[in-house]
C-alpha positions, 0 to 999 in steps of 0.5 A, spaced: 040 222 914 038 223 908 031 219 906 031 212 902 030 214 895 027 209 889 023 203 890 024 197 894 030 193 889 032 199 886 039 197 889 039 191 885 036 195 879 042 198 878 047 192 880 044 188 875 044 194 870 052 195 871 052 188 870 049 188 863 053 194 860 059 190 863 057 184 859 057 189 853 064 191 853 070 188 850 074 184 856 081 188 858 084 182 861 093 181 860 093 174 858 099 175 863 105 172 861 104 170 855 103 178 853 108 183 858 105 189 861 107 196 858 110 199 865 112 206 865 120 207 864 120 209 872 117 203 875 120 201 881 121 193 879 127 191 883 134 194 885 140 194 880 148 195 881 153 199 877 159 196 881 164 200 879 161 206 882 160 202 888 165 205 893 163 202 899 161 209 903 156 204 906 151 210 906 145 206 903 146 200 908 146 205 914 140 209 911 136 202 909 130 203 914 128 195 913 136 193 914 135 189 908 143 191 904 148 186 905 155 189 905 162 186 905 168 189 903 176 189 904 182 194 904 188 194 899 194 198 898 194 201 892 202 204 890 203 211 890 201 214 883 207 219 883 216 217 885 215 219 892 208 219 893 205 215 899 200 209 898 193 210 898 188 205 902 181 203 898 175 199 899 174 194 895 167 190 894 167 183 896 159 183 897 153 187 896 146 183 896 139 186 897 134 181 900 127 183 897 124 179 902 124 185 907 126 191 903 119 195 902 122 199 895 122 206 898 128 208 893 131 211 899 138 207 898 138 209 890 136 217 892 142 216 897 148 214 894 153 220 892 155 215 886 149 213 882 151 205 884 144 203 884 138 204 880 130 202 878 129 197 873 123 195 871 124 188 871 119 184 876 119 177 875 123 175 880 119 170 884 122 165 888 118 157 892 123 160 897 123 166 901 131 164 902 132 165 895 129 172 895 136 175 897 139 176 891 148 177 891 151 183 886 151 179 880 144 178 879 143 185 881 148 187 875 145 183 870 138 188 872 143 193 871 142 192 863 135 192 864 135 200 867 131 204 861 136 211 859 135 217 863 129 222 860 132 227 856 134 234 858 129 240 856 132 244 851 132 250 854 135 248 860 142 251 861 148 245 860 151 240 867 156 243 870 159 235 869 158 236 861 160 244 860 167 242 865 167 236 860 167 240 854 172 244 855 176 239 858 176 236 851 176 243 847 182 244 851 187 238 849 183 239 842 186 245 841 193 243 845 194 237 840 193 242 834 197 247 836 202 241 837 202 238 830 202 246 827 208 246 831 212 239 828 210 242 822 212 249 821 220 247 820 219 243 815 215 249 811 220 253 814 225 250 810 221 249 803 221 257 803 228 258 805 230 253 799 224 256 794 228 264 796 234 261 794 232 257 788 228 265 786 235 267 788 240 263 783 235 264 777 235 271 778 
C-alpha cells in the first residue's frame, strides 16, 4: 500500500481548489426546455412506423425481448390480378402499438424488420402522469415518423445499390422504349413528306 502523501487536510486542499476553478468558468447549464438540445442524428428517442411497409410478418413482435409490441391484424381477399388468375390472401393491419413502459430501447425490432417499417427518431418529450398512457397506438408512432432525420449519404467511392442500379435500368429501359415508340408513330409521316417532295422534284423536271 502505497504511503499517504501531502499533509494532513491536503484532500481538502484540493477539493476546495477544484471548487475555486469551477466557480471561475462560465456555467454550461441547458436551460431545458426553453433551449432543445442538439441530439446526434442517431439518438435512440422513440420508435416510429411507416405502415405501408408494415406487412404484419409479426417478426419484430416475436424477437422483442421485453414483449412490449402489440400486433392486431386481419385477412382480405384481394381479386386475381389477371382473367383467370386465382385470389390472393393479405394481411391487413389493424393494431401496432409499443408500450414504452417496458421496451428497453435495444432497436432489435428496427434491425429486424425485412421491410424498413420502423425507424429511430430523435423525438423524446413524451413523458405521460400515467404509466397507461405509455403504450402508444400507430397513429401516434406514424406522426414520430416524420420526426426521423434523412439516412447519411453514401460515399462517393461506394459502388451503387443494387435497389438503385436495377431501378435505373428499369427506367433507362421504358425511356428507351417510349422513344423508340414516338420515332415510330412519326417516321409514316416523314415517309409521306419524301415521297410527295419526289414527285413534286418529278413533276417540275
Amino acid at each position: 500500500m502505497a504511503p499517504l502523501s501531502g499533509f494532513p487536510g491536503s484532500g481538502l486542499a484540493k477539493g476546495l481548489a477544484v471548487t475555486l476553478r469551477t466557480m471561475t468558468k462560465r456555467t454550461v447549464t441547458a436551460q431545458y426546455p426553453d433551449a432543445l438540445p442538439e441530439l446526434p442524428p442517431r439518438s435512440r428517442g422513440v420508435i416510429a412506423l411507416f405502415e405501408e411497409n408494415c406487412t404484419v410478418c409479426m417478426l419484430c413482435a416475436r424477437e422483442c425481448p421485453d414483449w412490449c409490441i402489440y400486433i392486431d391484424s386481419h385477412k382480405e381477399t384481394a381479386p386475381p390480378a389477371a382473367p383467370g388468375g386465382r385470389e390472393r390472401s393479405r394481411n391487413v393491419l389493424d393494431r401496432f402499438a409499443i408500450d414504452f413502459s417496458l421496451c428497453m430501447y435495444c432497436g432489435i425490432c428496427i434491425e429486424v424488420c425485412p421491410f424498413d417499417a420502423l425507424f429511430w427518431s430523435p423525438e423524446f418529450e413524451y413523458a405521460e402522469t400515467d404509466i397507461l398512457d405509455l403504450t402508444h397506438e400507430r397513429d401516434k408512432l406514424r406522426d414520430w415518423m416524420w420526426t426521423v432525420p434523412a439516412p447519411p449519404a453514401l460515399d462517393p467511392a461506394a459502388e451503387e445499390p443494387k435497389e438503385i442500379a436495377a431501378a435505373r435500368k428499369a427506367a433507362e429501359k421504358a425511356a428507351a422504349a417510349a422513344a423508340a415508340a414516338a420515332e415510330a408513330e412519326s417516321e409514316p409521316g416523314d415517309r409521306d413528306d419524301r415521297d410527295d417532295r419526289d414527285d413534286q422534284e418529278k413533276g417540275d423536271a
